[in-house]
C-alpha positions as CSV (number, residue, x, y, z in Angstrom):
1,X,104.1,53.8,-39.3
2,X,106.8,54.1,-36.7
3,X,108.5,57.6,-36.8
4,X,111.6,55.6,-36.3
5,X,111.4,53.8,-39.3
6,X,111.5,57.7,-40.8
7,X,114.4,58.9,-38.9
8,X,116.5,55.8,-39.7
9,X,115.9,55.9,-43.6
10,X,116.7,59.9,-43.6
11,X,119.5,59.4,-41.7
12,X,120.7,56.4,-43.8
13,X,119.8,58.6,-47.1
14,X,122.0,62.0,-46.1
15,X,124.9,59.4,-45.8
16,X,124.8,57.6,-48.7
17,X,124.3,60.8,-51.0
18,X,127.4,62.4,-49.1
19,X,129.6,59.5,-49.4
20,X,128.3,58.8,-53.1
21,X,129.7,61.9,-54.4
22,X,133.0,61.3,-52.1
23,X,133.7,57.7,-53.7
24,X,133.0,59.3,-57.2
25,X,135.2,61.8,-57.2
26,X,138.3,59.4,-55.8
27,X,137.1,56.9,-58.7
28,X,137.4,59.2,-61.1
29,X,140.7,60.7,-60.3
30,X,142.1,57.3,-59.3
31,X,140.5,54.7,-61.8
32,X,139.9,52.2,-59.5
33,X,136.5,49.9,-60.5
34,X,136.2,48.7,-57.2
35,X,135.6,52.4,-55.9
36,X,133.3,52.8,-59.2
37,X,131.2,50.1,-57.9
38,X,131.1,51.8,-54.4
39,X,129.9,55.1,-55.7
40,X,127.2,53.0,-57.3
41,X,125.9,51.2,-54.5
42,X,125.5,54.5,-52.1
43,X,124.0,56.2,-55.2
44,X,121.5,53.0,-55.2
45,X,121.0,53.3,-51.6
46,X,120.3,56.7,-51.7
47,X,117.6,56.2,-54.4
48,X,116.5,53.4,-52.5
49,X,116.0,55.6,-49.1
50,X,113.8,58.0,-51.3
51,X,111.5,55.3,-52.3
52,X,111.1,53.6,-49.1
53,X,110.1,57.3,-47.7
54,X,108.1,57.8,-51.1
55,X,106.3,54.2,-49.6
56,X,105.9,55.7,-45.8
57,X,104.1,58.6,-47.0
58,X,101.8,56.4,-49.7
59,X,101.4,54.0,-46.7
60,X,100.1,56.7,-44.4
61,X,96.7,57.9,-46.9
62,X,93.5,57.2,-45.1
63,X,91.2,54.7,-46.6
64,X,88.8,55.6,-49.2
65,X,86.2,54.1,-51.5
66,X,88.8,52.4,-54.0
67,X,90.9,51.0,-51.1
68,X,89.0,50.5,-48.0
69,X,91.0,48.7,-46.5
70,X,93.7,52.2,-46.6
71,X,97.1,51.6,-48.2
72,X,99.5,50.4,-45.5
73,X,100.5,47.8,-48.3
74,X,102.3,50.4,-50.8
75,X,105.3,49.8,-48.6
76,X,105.9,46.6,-48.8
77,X,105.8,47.0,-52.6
78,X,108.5,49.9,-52.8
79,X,110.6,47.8,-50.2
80,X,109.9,44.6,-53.1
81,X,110.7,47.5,-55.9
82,X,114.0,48.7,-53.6
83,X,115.2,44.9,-53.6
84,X,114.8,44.7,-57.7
85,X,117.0,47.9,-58.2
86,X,119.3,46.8,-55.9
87,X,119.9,43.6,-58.0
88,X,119.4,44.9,-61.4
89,X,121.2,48.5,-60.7
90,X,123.5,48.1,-58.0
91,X,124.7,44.4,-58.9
92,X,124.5,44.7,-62.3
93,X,126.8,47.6,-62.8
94,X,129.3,46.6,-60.1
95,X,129.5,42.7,-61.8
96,X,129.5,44.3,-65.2
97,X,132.5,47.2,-64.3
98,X,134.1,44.5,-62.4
99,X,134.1,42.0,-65.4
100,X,135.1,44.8,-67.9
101,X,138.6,45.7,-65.5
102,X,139.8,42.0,-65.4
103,X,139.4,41.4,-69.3
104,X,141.5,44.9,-69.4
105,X,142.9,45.8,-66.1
106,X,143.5,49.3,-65.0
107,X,146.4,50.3,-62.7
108,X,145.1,52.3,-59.6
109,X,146.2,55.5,-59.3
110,X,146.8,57.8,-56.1
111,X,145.6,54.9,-53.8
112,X,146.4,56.9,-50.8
113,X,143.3,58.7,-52.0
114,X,140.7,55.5,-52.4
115,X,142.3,54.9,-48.7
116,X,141.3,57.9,-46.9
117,X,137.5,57.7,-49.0
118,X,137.3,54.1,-47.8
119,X,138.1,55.0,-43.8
120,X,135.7,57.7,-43.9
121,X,133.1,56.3,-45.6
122,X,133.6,53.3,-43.2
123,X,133.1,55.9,-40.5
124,X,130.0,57.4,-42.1
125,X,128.7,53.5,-42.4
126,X,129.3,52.2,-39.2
127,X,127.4,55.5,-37.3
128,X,124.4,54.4,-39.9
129,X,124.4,51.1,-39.3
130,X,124.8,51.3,-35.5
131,X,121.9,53.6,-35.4
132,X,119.8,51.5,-37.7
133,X,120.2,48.3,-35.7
134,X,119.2,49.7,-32.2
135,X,116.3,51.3,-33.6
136,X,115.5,47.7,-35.4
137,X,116.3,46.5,-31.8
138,X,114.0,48.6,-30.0
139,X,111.3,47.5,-32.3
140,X,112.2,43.8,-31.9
141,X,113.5,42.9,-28.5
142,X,112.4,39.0,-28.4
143,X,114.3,38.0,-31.4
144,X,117.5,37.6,-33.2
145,X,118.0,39.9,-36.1
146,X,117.4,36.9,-38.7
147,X,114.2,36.2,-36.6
148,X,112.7,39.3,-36.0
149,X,113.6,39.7,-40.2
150,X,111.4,36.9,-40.4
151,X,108.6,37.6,-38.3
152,X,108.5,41.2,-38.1
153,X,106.1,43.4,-40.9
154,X,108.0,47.2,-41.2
155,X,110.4,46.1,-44.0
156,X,111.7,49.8,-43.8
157,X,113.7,49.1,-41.0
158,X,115.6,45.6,-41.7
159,X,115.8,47.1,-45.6
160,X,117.9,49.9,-44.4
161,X,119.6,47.7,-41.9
162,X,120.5,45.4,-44.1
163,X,121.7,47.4,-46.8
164,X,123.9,49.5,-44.4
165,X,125.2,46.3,-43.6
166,X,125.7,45.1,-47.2
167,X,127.5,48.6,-47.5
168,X,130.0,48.0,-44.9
169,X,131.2,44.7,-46.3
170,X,131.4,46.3,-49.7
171,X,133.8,48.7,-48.2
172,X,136.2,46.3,-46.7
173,X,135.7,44.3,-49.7
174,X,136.8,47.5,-51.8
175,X,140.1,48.2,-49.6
176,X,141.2,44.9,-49.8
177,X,140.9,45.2,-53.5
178,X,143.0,47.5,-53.9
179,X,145.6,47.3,-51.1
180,X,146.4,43.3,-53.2
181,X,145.9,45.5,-56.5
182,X,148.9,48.0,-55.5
183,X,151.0,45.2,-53.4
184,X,151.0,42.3,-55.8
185,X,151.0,44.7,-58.9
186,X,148.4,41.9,-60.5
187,X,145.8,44.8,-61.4
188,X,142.8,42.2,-61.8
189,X,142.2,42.3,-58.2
190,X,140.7,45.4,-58.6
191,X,137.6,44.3,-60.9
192,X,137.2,41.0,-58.8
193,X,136.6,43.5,-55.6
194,X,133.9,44.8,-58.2
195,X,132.6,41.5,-59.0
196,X,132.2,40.5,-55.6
197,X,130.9,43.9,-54.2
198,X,128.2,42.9,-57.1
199,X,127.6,39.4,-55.7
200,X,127.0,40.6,-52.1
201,X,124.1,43.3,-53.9
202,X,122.7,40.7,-55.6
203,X,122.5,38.4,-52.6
204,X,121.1,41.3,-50.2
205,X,118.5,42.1,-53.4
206,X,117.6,38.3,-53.2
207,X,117.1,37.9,-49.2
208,X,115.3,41.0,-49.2
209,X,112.8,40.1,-52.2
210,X,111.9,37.0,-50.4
211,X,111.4,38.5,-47.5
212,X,109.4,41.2,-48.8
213,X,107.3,38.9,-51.2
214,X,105.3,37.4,-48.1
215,X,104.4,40.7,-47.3
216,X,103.6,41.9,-50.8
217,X,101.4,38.6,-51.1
218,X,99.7,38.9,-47.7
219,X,101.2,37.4,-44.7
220,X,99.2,36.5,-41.2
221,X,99.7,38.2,-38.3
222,X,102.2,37.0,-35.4
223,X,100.7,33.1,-34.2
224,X,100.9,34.6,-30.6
225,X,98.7,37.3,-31.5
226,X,96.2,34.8,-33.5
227,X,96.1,32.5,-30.8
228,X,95.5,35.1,-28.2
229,X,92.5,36.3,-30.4
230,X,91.3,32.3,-30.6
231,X,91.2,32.6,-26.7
232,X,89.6,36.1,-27.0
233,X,86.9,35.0,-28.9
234,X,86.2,31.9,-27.1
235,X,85.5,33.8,-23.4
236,X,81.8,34.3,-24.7
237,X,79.4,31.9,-23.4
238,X,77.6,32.2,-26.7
239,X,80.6,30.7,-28.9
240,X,80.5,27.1,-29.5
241,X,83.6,26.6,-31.1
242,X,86.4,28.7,-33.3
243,X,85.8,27.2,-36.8
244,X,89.2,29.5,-38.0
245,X,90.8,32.7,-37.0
246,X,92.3,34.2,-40.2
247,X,94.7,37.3,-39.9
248,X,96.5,39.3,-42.8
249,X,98.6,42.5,-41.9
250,X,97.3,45.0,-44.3
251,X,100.1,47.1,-43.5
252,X,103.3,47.4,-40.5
253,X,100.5,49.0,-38.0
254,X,97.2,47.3,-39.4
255,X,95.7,43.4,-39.2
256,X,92.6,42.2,-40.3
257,X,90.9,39.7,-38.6
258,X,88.3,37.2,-40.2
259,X,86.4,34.8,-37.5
260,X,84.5,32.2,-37.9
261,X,82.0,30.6,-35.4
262,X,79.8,28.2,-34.4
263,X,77.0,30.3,-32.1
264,X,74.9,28.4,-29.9
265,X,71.9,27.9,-32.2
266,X,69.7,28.8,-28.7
267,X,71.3,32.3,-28.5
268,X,68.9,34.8,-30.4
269,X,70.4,36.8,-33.4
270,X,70.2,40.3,-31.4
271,X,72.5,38.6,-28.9
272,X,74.4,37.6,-31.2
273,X,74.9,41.0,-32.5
274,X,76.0,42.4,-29.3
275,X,78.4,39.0,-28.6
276,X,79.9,40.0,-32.1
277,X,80.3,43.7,-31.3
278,X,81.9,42.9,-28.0
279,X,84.1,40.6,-29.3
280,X,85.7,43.3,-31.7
281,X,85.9,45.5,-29.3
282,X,87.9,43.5,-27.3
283,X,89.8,42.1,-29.6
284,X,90.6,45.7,-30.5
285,X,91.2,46.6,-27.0
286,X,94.0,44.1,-26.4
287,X,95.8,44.0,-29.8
288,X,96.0,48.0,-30.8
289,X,97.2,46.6,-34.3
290,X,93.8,45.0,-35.2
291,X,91.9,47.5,-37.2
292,X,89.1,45.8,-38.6
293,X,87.1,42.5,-37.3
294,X,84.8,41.0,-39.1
295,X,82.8,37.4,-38.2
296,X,81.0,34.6,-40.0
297,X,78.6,32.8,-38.0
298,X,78.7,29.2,-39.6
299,X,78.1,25.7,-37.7
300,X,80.8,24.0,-37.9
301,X,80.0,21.7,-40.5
302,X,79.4,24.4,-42.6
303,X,83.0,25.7,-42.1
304,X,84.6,22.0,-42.9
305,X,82.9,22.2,-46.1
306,X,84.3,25.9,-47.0
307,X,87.6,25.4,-45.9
């Protein structure tokens, strides 16, 4: 597991407990919902932060004789678990508080004081964020941010990312919410600034569920990295053809591989032994993330038939 995934989710945690209490304490004296449903989103986010570490540490046990395979997967499923809260916790509450102040409005109170909390949490946000997308960036230099969400497999990092940037808009959202609240004097923009501070949780929850799932479920490894091991694997005079390369990333910093292979029937089966031996090795060699290799000698009729 990346240290910097570590840094950016502490980093990302301190904030949003600091700023949590901040927008609290101005909701409470100035009865705004749409700062209400702030606190509650950094309070989420900061629960969040200490399950995704929770998941780092569980990711990090060494394998044993109920998982052999270790437990690099236990984040993906508190990244799935962070995406649920977010939805049920953070969305529901903002869309319910939201809902409840434009059936029976509230007039804001001391908005000077919602103002100030707002430009420095915005402050506090934009440092986070910044920091969390050139770590993400230093992890995933070939791709856009939506691609390398797509094909990359540390959901710690685009989680945070993500939310920090789900944060930011909530902020802006918030202001504005209550600057037309105070100017217009119609009070219900305040709740719909909570209802759609609740919308953009629940659509952050979504895109990081599905995102998530995939891992959860098992995904390959990067198509450039299984076809390099196809080509790998088929250097060895002995191999007559690839039947399949299969690949599943048991964790950020751990694939699996799973060969199969049509030997030539004249090569002897200590040969083939040492070819198969080799072959991990160098698979090994030339992708650090591969952990484990295992192959199936099978003719390739055989393999038609399995598959």
């Amino acid at each position: 597991m990346s240290g910097s995934s570590k840094k950016v989710i502490i980093a990302a945690l301190v904030g949003n407990f600091l700023v949590s209490i901040t927008k609290f304490t101005a909701a409470f004296f100035t009865q705004s919902s749409a700062m209400f449903s702030e606190g509650i989103h950094s309070l989420v986010d900061t629960g969040n932060q200490v399950l995704l570490l929770h998941g780092l540490k569980r990711a990090q046990l060494p394998a044993d004789a109920e998982f052999p395979f270790g437990h690099g997967k236990e984040i993906y499923f508190w990244s799935f678990i962070v995406a649920i809260l977010i939805f049920a916790v953070g969305a529901g509450i903002s869309i319910y508080e939201g809902i409840i102040h434009i059936i029976t409005p509230v007039e804001v109170k001391d908005s000077y004081i919602n103002y100030i909390v707002l430009s420095i949490a915005i402050v506090f946000e934009g440092a986070a964020w910044l920091y969390a997308y050139r770590e993400f960036k230093k992890e995933n230099t070939k791709f856009s941010i939506i691609k390398s969400v797509k094909v990359g497999k540390d959901p710690a990092m685009f989680v945070v990312l993500f939310e920090d940037s789900a944060a930011l808009l909530g902020l802006f959202v918030a202001m504005l919410g209550i600057f037309l609240s105070e100017y217009t004097g119609i009070l219900i923009f305040d709740g719909i600034a909570s209802v759609v501070i609740g919308t953009i949780l629940a659509a952050t929850a979504m895109w990081l569920a599905v995102e998530t799932k995939g891992l959860l479920i098992g995904e390959s490894a990067d198509p450039d990295i299984v076809s390099s091991i196809k080509t790998l694997a088929d250097e060895f005079d002995e191999v007559e053809y690839i039947n399949e390369v299969l690949t599943m990333h048991m964790g950020p910093k751990y694939i699996l591989v799973n060969l199969s292979i049509d030997f030539d029937d004249q090569v002897m089966a200590g040969k083939i032994e040492q070819v198969i031996s080799d072959m991990g090795k160098r698979i090994k060699q030339k992708h650090p993330l591969v952990k484990r290799v295992f192959v199936e000698a099978e003719s390739r009729g055989e393999a038609k038939v399995k598959i």
